[in-house]
C-alpha positions in Angstrom: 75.2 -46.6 43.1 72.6 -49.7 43.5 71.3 -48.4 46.4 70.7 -45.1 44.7 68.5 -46.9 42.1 66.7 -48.9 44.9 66.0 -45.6 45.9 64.4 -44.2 42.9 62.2 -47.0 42.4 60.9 -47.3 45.4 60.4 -43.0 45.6 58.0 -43.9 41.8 56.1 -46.6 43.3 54.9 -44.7 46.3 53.9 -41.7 43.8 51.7 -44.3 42.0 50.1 -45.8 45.1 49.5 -42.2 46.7 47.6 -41.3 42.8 45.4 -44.7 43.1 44.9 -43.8 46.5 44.0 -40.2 45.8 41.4 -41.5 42.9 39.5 -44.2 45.2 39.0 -41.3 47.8 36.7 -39.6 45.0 33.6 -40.6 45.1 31.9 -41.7 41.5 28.4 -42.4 41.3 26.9 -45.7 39.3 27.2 -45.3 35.8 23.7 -45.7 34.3 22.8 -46.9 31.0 20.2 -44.4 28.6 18.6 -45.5 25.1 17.4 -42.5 23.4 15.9 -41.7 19.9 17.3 -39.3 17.5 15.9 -36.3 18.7 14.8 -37.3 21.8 15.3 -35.0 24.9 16.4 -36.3 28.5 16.9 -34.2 32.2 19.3 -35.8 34.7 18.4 -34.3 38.2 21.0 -33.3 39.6 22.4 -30.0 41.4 25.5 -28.1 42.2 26.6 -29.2 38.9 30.4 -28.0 37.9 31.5 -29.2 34.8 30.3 -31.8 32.0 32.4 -33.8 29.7 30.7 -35.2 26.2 32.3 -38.4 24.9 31.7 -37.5 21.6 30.2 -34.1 21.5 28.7 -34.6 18.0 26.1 -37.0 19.4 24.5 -35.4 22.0 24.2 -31.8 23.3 23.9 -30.4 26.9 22.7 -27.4 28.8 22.2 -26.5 32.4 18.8 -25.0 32.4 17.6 -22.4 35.4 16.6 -25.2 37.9 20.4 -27.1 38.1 19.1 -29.9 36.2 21.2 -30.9 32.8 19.4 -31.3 29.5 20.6 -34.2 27.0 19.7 -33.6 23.2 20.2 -36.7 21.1 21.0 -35.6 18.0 22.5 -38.1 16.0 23.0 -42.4 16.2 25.7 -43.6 18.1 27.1 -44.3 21.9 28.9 -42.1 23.8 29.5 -41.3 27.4 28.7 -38.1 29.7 31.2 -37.1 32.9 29.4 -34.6 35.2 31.4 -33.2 37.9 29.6 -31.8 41.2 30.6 -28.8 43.1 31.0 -31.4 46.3 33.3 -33.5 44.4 31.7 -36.3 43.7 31.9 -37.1 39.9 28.9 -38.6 38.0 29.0 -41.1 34.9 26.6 -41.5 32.4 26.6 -44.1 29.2 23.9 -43.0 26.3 22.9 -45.4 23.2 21.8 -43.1 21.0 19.6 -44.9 18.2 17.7 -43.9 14.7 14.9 -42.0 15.5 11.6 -43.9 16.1 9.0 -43.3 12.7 6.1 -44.8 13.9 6.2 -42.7 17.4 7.6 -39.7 15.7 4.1 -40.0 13.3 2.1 -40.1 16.5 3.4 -37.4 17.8 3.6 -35.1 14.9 -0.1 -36.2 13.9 -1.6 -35.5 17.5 -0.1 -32.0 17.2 -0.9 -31.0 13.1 -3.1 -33.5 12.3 -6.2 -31.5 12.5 -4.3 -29.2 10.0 -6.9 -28.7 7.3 -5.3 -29.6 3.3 -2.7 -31.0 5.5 -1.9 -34.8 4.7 1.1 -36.9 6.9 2.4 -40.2 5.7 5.4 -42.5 6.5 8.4 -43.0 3.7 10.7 -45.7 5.5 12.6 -43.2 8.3 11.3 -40.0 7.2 7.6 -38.8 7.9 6.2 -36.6 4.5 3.7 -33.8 4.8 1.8 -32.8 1.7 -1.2 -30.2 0.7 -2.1 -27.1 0.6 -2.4 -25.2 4.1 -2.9 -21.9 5.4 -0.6 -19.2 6.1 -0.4 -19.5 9.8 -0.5 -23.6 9.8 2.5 -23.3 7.5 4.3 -21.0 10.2 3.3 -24.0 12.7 5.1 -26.7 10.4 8.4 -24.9 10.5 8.4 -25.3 14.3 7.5 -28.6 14.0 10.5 -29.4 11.4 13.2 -28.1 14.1 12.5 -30.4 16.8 11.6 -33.6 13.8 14.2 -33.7 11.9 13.1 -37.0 9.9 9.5 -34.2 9.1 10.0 -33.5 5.5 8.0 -30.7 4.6 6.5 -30.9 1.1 3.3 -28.5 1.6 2.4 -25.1 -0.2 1.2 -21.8 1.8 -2.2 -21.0 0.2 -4.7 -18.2 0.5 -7.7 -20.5 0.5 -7.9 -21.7 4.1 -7.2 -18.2 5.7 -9.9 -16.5 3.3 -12.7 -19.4 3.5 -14.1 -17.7 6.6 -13.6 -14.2 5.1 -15.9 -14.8 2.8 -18.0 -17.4 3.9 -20.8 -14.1 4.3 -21.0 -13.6 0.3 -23.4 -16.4 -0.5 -22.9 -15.2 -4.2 -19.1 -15.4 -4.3 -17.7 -18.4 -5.9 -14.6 -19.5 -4.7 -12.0 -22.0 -5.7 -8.1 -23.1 -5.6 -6.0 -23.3 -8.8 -2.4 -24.2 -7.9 -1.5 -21.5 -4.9 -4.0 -19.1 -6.3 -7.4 -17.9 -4.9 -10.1 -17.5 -7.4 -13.1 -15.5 -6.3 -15.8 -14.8 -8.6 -19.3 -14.4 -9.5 -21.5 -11.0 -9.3 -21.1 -9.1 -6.0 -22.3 -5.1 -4.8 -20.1 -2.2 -5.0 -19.6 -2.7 -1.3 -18.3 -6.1 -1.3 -15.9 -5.3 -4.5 -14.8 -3.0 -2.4 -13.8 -5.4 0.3 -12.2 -7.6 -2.1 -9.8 -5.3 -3.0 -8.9 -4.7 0.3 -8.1 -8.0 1.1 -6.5 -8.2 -1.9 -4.1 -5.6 -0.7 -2.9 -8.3 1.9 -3.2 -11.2 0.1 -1.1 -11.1 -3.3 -2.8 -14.6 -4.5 -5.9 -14.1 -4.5 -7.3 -13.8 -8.4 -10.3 -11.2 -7.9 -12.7 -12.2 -11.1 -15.6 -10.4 -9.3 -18.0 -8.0 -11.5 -20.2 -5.4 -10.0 -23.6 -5.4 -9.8 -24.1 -1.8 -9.3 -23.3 1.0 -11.7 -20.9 3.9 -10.9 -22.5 6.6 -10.9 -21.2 9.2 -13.5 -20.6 12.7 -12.7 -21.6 15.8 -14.9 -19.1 18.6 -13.8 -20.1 22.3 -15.2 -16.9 24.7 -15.3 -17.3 28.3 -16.4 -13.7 29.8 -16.2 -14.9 33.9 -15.8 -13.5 36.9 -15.6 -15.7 38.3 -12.5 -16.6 42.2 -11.4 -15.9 42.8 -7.9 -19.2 44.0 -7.4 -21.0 40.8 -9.3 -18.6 39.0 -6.4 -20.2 40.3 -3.7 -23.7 40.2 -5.6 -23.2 36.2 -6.2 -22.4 35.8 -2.2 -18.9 35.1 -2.6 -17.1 36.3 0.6 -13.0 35.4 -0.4 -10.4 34.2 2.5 -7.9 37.2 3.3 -5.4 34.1 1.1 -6.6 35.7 -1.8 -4.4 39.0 -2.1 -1.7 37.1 -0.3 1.5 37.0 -2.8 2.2 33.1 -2.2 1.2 30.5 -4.6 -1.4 29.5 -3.2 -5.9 30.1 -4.4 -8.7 31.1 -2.7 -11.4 28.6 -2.3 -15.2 28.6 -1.3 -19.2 27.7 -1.6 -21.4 29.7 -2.9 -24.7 30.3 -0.7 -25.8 31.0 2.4 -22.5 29.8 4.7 -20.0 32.0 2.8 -16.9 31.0 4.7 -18.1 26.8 4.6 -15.9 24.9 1.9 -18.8 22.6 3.0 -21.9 25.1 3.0 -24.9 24.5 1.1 -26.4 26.8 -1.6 -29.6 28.9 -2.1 -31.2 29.4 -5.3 -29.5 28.4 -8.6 -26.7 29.9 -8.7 -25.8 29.5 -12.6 -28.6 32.0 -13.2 -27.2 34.6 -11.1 -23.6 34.1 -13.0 -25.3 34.2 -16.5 -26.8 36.9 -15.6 -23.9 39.0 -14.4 -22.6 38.0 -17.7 -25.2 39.7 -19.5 -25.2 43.0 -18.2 -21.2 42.6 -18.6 -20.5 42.5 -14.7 -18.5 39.3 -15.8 -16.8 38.0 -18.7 -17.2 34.1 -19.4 -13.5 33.3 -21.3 -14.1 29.4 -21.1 -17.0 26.8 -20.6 -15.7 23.3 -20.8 -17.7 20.3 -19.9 -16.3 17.4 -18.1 -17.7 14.0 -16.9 -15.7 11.3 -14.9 -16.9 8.2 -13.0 -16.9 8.4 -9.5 -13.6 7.6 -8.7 -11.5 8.8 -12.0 -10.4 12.0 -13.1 -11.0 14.2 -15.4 -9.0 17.3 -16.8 -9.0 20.2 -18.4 -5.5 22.1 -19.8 -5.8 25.1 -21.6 -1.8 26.8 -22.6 0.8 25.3 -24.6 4.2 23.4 -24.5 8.1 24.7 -25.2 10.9 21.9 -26.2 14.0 21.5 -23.3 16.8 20.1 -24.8 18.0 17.4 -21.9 21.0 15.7 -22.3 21.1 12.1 -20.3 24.6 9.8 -21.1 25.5 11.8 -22.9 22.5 11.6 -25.2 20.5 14.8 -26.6 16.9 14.5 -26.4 13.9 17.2 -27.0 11.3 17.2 -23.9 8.0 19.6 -24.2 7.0 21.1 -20.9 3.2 22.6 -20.6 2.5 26.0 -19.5 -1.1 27.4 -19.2 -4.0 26.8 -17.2 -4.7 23.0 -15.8 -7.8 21.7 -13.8 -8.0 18.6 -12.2 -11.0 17.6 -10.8 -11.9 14.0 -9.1 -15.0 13.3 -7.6 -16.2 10.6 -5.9 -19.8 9.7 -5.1 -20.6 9.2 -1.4 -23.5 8.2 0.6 -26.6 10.0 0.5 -25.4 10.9 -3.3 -23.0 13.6 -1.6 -19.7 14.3 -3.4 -16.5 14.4 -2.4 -14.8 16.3 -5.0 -10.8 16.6 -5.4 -9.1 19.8 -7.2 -6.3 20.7 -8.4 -5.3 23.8 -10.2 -1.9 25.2 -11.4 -1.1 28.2 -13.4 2.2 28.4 -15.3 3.8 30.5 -17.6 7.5 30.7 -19.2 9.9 32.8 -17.0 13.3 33.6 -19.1 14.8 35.9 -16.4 15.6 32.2 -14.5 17.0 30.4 -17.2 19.5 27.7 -16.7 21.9 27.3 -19.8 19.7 29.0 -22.5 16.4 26.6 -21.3 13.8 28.7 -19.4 12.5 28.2 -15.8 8.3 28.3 -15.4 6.4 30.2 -12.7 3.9 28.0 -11.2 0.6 28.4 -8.9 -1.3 25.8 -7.8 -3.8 25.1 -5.6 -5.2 21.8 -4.0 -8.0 20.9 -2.1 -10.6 18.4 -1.6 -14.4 19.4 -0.2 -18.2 17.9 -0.4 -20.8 19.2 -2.1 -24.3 18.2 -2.9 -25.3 17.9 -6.5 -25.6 21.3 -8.1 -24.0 22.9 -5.2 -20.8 25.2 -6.7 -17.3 25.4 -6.4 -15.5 28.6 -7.1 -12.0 29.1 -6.9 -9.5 32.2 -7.2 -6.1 33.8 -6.1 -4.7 31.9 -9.1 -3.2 35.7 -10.1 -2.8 37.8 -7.5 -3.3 42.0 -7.2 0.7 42.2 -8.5 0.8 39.8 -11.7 -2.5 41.5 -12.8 -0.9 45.3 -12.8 2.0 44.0 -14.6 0.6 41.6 -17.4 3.9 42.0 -19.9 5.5 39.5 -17.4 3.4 37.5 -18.9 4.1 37.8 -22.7 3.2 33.5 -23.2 0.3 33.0 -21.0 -1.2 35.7 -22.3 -1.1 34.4 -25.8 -3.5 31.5 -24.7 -6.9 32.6 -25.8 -8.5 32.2 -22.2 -5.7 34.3 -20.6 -5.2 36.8 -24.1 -9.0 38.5 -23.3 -8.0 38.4 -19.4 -5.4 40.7 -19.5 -6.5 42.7 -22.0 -9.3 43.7 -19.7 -9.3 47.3 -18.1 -11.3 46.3 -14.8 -8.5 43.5 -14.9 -5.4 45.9 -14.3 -7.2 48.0 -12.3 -8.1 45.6 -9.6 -12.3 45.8 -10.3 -12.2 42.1 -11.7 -11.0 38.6 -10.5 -10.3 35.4 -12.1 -12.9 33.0 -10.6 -13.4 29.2 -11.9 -16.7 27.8 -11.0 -17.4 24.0 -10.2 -20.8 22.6 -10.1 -20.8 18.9 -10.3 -24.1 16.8 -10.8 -24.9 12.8 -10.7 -26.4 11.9 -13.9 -28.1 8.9 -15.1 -29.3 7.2 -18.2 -32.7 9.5 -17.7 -31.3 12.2 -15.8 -32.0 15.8 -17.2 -28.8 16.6 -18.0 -28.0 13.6 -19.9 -31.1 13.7 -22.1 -30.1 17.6 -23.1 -26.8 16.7 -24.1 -27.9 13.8 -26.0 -31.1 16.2 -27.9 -28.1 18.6 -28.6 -26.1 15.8 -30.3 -29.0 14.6 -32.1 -29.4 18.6 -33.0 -25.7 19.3 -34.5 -26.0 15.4 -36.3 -29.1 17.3 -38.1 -27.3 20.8 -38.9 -24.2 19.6 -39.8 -24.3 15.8 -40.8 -27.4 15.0 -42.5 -27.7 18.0 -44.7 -23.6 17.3 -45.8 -23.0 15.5 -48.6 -19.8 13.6 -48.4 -17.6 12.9 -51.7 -16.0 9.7 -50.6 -12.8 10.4 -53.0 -12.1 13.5 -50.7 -12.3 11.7 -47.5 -9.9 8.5 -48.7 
């Protein structure tokens, strides 16, 4: 029994010498000692690395980058040792001492690479570095980079407009420029062109404050409309060649110039054409049913609506509520002052009436037809646009029993040459630029002054009635 625990003994011993044996055969490089800073980076090079073993992993972090060598990441204070294990065998050892990050070098370094920053001030505040003012856009994009890899950068600045827009407009000697809090301020008295400009950079930069005024005037425009009932013949007489879109049956007009390039929504015109129409509407070759005037800056819009409105009853929530909906005749028109005092004129046109035969739950549907385009015209050239009612709608007007109750549209389709297909609905454009001393303006002001005389001054007002 002894013996068999002599036995024993002796069979553990030689199991521990063979495992000391076994670990002095490995070969283990020299440990060496590193000092690092809190956020400081080091590269070990060595190859055929295996495996690596962190100490305490919350310390320091590793990765084997594409050239075999192994990247050390201090991240936070404290000591800790790194195993690294080669594909040969031999095992390497490692102690780091990993110690507050260094301010006064981290300052250095952070002002040699944003120091030139402009708004951009850096100070010291015991550990941590502090970064203050107001910067642009794209140097604040820089900072954030530069708060990843310092993490003692505290980052106190404010993204501003003013830096990326100084050179923008450093070419508008006029334009007065100044900060106020993270606004831009621009102001001061600047051509149409560079307002123009403004706004468009405004578009991309929300914080800039644009109290810029205009030096120039917008030019007004003086739109003519004569909304006519027109012959076939007087058509043809007034140069007026229509697209084949004109007898089509979809919802769509006919549009052209008037003049010597007949098919040209951009043709030019011979001659004044306003003569020619009045005179067709003399000898009764056309019927004028509406002459409304209309002026709008370049730019805005201005609109015509001739019809009437019908209350829908809409329920929402359970909530009853009366809506009106317009049927009739609306014009649109937008024009826009170009170079060279062209126009470029945008119109819309719709025709609408009350249609019971589609009628949803007692409330009536409307038949539409509108018509869109844009086109440029010199001042005084003219517009005209038709197809609005086609061959069909005018040989069967009693479809029609609302629209033709407006007083435009009542005379329309009471006309003969109108059901029988001799006349068209035509709505003539001509726009003009006026000014202060323009022609046109000065008649329209002498025939204010002229109704003031007939119908003002000669009225005596009884001031009881009035209040």
């Amino acid at each position: 029994m002894n013996n068999i625990k002599i036995s024993c003994c002796f069979l553990g011993r030689c199991r521990w010498l063979a495992a000391v044996v076994l670990l002095l055969t490995v070969p283990i490089a020299n440990a060496d000692n590193f000092r690092l800073f809190v956020g400081q980076m080091k590269t070990l090079p060595l190859v055929n690395i295996d495996r690596v073993a962190v100490g305490n992993a919350g310390l320091v972090s590793t990765s084997i980058m594409n050239n075999g060598e192994l990247l050390i990441l201090a991240e936070k204070a404290g000591d800790t040792e790194i195993q690294i294990w080669l594909k040969d065998g031999e095992t390497v050892t490692h102690k780091f001492y990993i110690i507050p990050a260094n301010t006064a070098r981290n300052v250095a370094e952070v002002r040699s690479i944003v120091g030139k920053v402009a708004g951009l001030s850096i100070r010291q505040v015991g550990s941590n570095i502090i970064l203050k003012g107001a910067i642009s856009h794209k140097a604040s994009a820089m900072l954030k980079k530069v708060t990843t890899v310092y993490t003692n950068v505290l980052d106190l600045t404010s993204a501003t407009a003013s830096n990326d827009l100084a050179k923008v407009f450093e070419g508008m000697k006029q334009l007065q420029v100044r900060s106020a809090g993270d606004k831009l301020v621009v102001s001061g008295e600047v051509s149409a062109r560079d307002k123009a400009y403004i706004e468009a950079v405004k578009d991309s930069y929300p914080e800039l404050v644009d109290l810029t005024v205009s030096s120039e005037i917008v030019p007004m425009v003086y739109m003519k409309v004569q909304i006519t009932e027109l012959g076939n013949k007087a058509s043809e007489n007034l140069g007026i060649k229509w697209d084949i879109s004109t007898e089509s049956t979809n919802p769509v007009g006919s549009f052209t110039t008037l003049g010597n390039f007949k098919n040209s929504i951009t043709g030019g015109i011979s001659g004044d054409i306003n003569v020619t129409i009045s005179a067709a509407i003399s000898d009764g070759s056309a019927l004028l049913l509406a002459s409304p005037t209309l002026s709008a800056l370049s730019g805005s819009e201005a609109d015509f609506f001739a019809g009437g409105s019908f209350p829908i009853k809409v329920i929402n929530d359970g909530k009853t509520s009366i809506e009106f909906k317009d049927y009739g005749l609306s014009l649109k028109i937008k024009p826009v002052v170009g170079a060279n005092n062209r126009i470029t004129t945008s119109i819309a046109t719709e025709l609408s009436d009350i249609d019971r035969s589609v009628a949803v739950d007692g409330i009536p549907g409307v038949t539409s037809r509108k018509t869109a385009t844009q086109v440029s015209l010199e001042p005084g050239q003219t517009f005209a646009i038709s197809g609005l009612i086609n061959r069909s709608m005018s040989r069967d007007v009693t479809r029609f029993p609302y629209l033709s109750k407006v007083p435009i549209f009542g005379a329309l389709f009471k006309s003969k040459n109108f059901i029988n297909n001799k006349s068209n609905l035509v709505i003539f454009i001509t726009p003009y630029i006026v000014s202060q001393s323009s022609d046109i303006n000065q008649q329209q002001l002498k025939l204010a002054e002229n109704l003031k005389a007939d119908y003002l001054d000669e009225t005596e007002f009884n001031l009881e009635i009035i209040e």
